[in-house]
N, C-alpha and C positions, 0 to 999 in steps of 0.2 A: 881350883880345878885345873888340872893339865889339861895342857893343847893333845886333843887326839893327832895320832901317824897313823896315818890307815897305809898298810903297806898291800898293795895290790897286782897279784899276775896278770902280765897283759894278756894271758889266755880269758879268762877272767869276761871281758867285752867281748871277746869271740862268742864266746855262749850267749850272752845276752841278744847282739847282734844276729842270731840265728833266731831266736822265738819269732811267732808268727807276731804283723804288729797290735792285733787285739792285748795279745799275752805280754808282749814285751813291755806295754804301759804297767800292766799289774807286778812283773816282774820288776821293773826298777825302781816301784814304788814299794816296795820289798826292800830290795836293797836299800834306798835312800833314809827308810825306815830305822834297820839293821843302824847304818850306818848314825843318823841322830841320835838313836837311843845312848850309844860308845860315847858320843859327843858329851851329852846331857850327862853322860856318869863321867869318874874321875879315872876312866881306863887312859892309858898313857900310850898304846897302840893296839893295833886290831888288823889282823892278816887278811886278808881278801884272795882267795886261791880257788881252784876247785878241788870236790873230793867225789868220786865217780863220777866224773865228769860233771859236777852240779856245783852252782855257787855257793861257795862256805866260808863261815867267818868264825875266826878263832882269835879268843883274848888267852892269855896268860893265866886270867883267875879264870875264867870257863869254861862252856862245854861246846862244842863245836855245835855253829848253827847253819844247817843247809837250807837252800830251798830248790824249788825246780818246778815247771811244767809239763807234762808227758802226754804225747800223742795220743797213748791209748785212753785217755780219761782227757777228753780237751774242753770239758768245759770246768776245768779246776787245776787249781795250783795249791801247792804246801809248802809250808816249812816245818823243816825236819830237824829232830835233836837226837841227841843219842839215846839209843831204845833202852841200854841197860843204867842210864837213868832216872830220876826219878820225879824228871821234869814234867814231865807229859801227864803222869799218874797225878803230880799235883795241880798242875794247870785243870783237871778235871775235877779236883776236888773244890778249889777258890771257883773256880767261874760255871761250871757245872754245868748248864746247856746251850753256852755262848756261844762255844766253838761247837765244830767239828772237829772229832779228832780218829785218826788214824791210829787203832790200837793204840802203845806205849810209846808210838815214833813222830806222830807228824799232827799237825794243827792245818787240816785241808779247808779251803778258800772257793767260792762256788765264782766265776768270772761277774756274777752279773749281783753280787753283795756288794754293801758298804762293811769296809773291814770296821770292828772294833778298834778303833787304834788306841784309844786309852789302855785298854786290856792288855792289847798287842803289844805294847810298846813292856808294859809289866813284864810279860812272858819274858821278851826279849830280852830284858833287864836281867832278870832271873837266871835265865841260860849266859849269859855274858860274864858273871860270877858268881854259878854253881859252885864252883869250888869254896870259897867263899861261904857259902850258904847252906853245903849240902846237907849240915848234923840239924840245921831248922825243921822243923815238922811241917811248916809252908813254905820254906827256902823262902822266908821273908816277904811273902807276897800279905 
């Protein structure tokens, strides 16, 4: 297994650092998440940046993974994957009413759950190398 590079924007903790601190616990455990799963697989780096202004991680074989909390919905946070694919459609088909899911785009988090993390951690995996996986009919889940 290679040593994960997480190469990461110091914009990056500026966001972090702004969540209110209820959210900022569930937010870095998001991240820290994000960040094991890369560990646990044989990715050899993993970009840490934002992309609309929201923390995103992108590998080389996958598909960019966002997440974020927003004022106007404060008692939930998500992570987001790219709507046109066809992650989210199958995360609903494998796990079926575990999540919560936001249309084709997001896996939304109520503050006051215990995440799935075995699940979570799958999903994660899945989006990390989409590419990778995409001709699967589960993408390998």
């Amino acid at each position: 297994m290679a040593k994960l590079k997480v190469y990461s924007k110091p914009e990056v903790n500026a966001v972090f650092a702004k969540y209110p601190a209820g959210i900022s616990e569930k937010m870095q455990h998001l991240r820290k998440l994000v960040i094991k799963v890369a560990e646990e697989s044989d990715l050899e780096s993993l970009e840490e940046c934002l992309k609309w202004g929201e923390p995103s991680y992108i590998s080389k074989k996958g598909s960019t993974i966002r997440m974020d909390w927003k004022p106007k919905y404060p008692n939930q946070y998500a992570l987001y994957f790219q709507c046109s694919s066809r992650l989210v459609a199958t995360f609903k088909l494998v796990f079926g009413d575990l999540f919560k899911y936001e249309g084709n785009r997001a896996l939304v988090f109520s503050l006051d759950e215990n995440l799935p993390e075995l699940e979570l951690k799958q999903c994660i995996n899945t989006a990390l190398f989409y590419h990778q996986r995409k001709d699967s009919l589960t993408l390998g889940l």
